[in-house]
C-alpha positions as CSV (number, residue, x, y, z in Angstrom):
1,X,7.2,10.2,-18.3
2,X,4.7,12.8,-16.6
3,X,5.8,13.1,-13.4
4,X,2.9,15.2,-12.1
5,X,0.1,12.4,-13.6
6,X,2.2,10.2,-11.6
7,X,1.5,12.0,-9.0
8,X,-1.7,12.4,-9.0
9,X,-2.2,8.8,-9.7
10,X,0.2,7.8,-6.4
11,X,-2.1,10.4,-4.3
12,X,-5.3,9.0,-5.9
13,X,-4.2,5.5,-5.0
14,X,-2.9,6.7,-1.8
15,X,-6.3,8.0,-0.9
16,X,-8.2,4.8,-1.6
17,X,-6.0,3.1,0.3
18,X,-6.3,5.0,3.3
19,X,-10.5,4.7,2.8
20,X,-9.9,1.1,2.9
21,X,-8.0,1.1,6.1
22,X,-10.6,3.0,7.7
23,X,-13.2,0.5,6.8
24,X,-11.2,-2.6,7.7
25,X,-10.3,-0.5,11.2
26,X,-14.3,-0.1,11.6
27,X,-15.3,-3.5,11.0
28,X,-12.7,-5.0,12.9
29,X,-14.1,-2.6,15.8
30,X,-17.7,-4.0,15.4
31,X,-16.5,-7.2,16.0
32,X,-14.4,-6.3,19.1
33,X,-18.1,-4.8,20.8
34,X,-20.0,-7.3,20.3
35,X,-20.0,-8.8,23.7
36,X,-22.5,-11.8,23.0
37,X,-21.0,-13.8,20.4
38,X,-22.2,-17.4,19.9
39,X,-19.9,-20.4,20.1
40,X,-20.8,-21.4,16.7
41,X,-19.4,-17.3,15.4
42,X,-16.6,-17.3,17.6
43,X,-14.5,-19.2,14.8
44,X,-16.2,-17.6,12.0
45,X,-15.3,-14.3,13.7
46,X,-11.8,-15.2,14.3
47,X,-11.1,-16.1,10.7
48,X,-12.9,-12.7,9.2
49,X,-10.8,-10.8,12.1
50,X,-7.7,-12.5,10.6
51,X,-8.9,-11.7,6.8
52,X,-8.7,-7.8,7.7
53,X,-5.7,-8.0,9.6
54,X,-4.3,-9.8,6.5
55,X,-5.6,-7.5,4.3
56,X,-4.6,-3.9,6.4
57,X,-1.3,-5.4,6.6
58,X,-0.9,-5.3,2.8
59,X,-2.4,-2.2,2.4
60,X,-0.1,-0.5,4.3
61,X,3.0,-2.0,3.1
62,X,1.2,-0.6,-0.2
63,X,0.9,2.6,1.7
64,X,3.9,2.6,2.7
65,X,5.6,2.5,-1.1
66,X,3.3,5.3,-2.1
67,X,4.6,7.5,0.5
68,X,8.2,6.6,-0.5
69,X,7.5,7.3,-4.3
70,X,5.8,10.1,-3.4
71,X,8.7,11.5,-0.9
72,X,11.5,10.6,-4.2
73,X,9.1,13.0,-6.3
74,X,9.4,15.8,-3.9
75,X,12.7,15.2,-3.5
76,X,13.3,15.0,-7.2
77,X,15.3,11.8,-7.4
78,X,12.3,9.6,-8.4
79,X,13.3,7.2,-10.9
80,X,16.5,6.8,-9.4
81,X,17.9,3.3,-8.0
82,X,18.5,3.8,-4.5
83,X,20.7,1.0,-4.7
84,X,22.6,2.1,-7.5
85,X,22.0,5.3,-8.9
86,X,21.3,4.7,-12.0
87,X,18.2,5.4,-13.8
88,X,14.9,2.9,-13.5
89,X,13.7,2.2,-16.8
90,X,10.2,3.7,-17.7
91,X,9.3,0.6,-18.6
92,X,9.2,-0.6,-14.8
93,X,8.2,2.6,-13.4
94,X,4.9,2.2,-15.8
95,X,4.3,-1.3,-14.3
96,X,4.8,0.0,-10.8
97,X,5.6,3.5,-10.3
98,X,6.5,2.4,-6.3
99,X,9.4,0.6,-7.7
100,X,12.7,1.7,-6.4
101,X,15.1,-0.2,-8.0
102,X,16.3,-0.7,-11.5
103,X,16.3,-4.0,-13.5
104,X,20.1,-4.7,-12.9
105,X,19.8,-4.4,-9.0
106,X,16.4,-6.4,-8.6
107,X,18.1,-9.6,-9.1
């Protein structure tokens, strides 16, 4: 396992993420200032408002495991179960290298 690919993938990711988040956060702002919205884009509006606030939510509980993962690498105790302390198969790591728990502890 590279750590330093890893990484660089978690900070690649991390910066698309935060791109995203800045997009949803503009077009959610567009919406807010426009003052003369029609009855009939009110509820068309509402539901697209609740579609980014949906997806910026999940993006930043992505975000949010990055920066953990990315914290456990500086720290030098990635791969480690916080739960446990015993090591997270490479296996998982490659499927998700947010995870932070071994096989034995996620159940």
């Amino acid at each position: 396992m590279d750590i330093e690919e890893i990484k660089n993938n978690l900070l690649k990711t991390k910066e698309e993420i935060e791109i995203l988040l800045n997009e949803i956060e503009e077009s959610t702002n567009v919406i807010k200032e426009n003052p003369e919205i029609e009855q009939s884009d009110l509820a068309e509006q509402l539901e697209e408002k609740q579609d980014f606030f949906a997806k910026k939510t999940l993006l930043q509980e992505r975000l949010e495991k990055i920066n953990s993962a990315l914290e456990r690498i500086e720290k030098g105790i990635y791969g480690i179960c916080i739960k446990c302390g015993g090591k997270i198969e490479e296996q998982r790591l490659k499927i998700d290298p947010t995870i932070e728990l071994c096989r034995k502890c996620s159940t």
